[in-house]
Structures are given as C-alpha cells and as structure tokens.
N, C-alpha and C positions, 0 to 999 in steps of 0.2 A: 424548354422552348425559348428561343433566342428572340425577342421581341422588339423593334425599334421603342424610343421615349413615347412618341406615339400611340403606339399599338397598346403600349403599357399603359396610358392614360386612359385609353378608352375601356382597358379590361377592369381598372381599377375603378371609374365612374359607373361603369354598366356593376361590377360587386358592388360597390358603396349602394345604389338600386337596389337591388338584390336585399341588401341587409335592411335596407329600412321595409322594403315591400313583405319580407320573411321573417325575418327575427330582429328587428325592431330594439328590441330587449337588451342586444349586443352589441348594437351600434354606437353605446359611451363607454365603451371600454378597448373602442378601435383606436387607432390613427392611420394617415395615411400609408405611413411603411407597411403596418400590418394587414392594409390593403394591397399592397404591392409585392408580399411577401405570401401572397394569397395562391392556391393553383391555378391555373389560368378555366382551368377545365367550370370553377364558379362563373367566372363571367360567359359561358356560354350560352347562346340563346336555346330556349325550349327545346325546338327539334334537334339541334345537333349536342343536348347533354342529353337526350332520351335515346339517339342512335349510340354515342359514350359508352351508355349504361346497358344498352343491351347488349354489344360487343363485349366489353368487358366481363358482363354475364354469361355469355358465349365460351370466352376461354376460360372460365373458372369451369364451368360446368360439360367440358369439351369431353369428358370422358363419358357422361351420361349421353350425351347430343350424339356422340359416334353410334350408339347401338338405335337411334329410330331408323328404320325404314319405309316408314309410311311417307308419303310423297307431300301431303298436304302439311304434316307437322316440319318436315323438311323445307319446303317452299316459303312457311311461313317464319323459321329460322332464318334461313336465306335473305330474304326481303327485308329482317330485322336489323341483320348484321352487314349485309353485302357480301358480295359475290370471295371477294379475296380474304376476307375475316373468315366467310364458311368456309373456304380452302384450307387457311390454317387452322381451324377448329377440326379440321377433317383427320389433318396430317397430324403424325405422332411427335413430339416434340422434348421427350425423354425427360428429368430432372422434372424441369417446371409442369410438365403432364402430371406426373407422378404427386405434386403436390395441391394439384386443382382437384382434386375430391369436393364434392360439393357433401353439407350434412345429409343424414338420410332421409329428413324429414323435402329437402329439396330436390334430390335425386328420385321420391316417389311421388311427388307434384310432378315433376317433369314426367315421368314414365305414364301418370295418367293424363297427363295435358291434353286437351283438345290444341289444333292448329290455332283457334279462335285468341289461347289464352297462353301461347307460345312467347310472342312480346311481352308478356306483362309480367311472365317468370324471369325472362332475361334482365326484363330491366330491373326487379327487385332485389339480383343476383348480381348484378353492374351495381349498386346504389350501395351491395353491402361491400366490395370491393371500395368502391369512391371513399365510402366512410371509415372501412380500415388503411387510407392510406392516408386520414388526415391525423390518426393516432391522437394526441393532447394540442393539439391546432387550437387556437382561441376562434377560429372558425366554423370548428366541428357544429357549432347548434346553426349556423346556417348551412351548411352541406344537408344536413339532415331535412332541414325545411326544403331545401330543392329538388331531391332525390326523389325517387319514386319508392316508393313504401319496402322496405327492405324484406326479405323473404323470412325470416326469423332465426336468423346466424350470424355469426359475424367473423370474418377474414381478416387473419392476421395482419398487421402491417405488413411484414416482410412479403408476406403472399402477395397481397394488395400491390405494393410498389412492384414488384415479380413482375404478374401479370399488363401493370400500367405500361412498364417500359418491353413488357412481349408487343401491345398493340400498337405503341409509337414506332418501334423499329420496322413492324409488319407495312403500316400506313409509312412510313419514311420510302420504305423503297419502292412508290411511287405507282403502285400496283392500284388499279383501279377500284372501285368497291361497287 
C-alpha cells in the first residue's frame, strides 16, 4: 500500500494505540521504524479489520462456501464479505483454490453453521490468515490481541500472503462491495 508521510503517521500513531491498549507488554521493545514497518491492516479501526477478517476468511474457506445452498447462510456470507468478495469466493480461481482447503475441523463448523454464526467462522478464519501472514513479526503478540479468536488452525505464510494479495487485487479493481 503506497501511503503518503501522512497517512503513515497517522497508521503508525493509531498502532502505537493499539499496542499500548493490547499488548502493552511489547510496547519496550518497539520503536518507531518498527511501527512503520507494521501492516497497515493493524492500524485499522474495528469495523473495517472485522470486514478484513471475514473476507479473507472467505477465500480461504471458498471451497467449503461453494457447496451451501441454503439462502439464509448465503445471505449472511454475503453481508459479511460484500457483494464482489462473494463473487470471487463463487468463481473458481485454480492454483490458489486448490490451496485454500480449510482443516476439517473448520470445514465441519462451517457445514453445520447456522446463518446466525456464519460471520464469526469467517472472521476466526480471516484472524488465522492475518496471523500467518505476520510469520516472526515482533508484532505478531499484538495481531493476535486484535483479531478475532482464531478457529484452531493455522495458515501458512506463503498461503496467508497468497490469499492477502488475491483480496487487494480483487478490491483494486475498483469493483464495488
């Protein structure tokens, strides 16, 4: 993400927040570069890392999401991710499909999911993505504090960053959500 000095100040002050409000504990062993050197995706406020996390939970888990037909666990996918993320979540995407297997213990949460509790798999499934794409990051114990409760798996880096830069190219071309 290409940021003015600006924009970067402010993502590094609203993290620097973040650390003390979360993990507290890590915050003498920062400095500013390694706030700067931070994903931008930390300084985001509440609703748009919770939309983040259930997207990104989306295309991980886009092979299990393909086979609901029920309308209400659909709608509430929908609503989670937006209109152009479910589009891509819909469409096959080869390679990167192939390696979004979600574990089985996630794949049979989702298959008994009520609509009610569709968001909360997504975002647990985004948060383990977030966290495998921060690898040995001296920020990983605050990613962890922000995320939403992880589903109990963990995604490779390489998947992790995969799928980050599938959702930035999706959301880049401008396509509405």
């Amino acid at each position: 993400m290409n940021t003015g000095p600006r924009e970067r100040r402010q993502q590094r002050a609203q993290l620097a927040r973040r650390v003390l409000a979360h993990a507290a504990h890590v915050a003498t062993a920062l400095d500013w570069d390694t706030l700067d050197d931070g994903p931008a995706w930390l300084s985001l406020p509440e609703p748009a890392l919770g939309e983040l996390q259930c997207r990104l939970g989306a295309l991980l888990c886009a092979p299990a999401l393909r086979l609901w037909i029920d309308r209400p666990r659909v709608d509430a996918a929908r609503a989670a991710v937006g209109t152009a993320v479910w589009q891509a979540v819909l469409a096959r995407s080869g390679a990167t499909d192939e390696a979004c297997s979600p574990c089985n213990a996630l794949a049979l949460a989702l298959a008994r999911a009520s609509a009610a509790h569709v968001e909360a798999l997504l975002r647990g499934a985004g948060a383990a993505v977030l966290l495998g794409s921060m690898e040995s990051n001296v920020l990983a114990p605050v990613a962890q504090a922000l995320v939403a409760p992880v589903t109990g798996f963990a995604v490779e880096p390489q998947l992790a960053c995969a799928l980050m830069d599938r959702l930035a190219a999706l959301l880049a071309q401008g396509t509405p959500s």
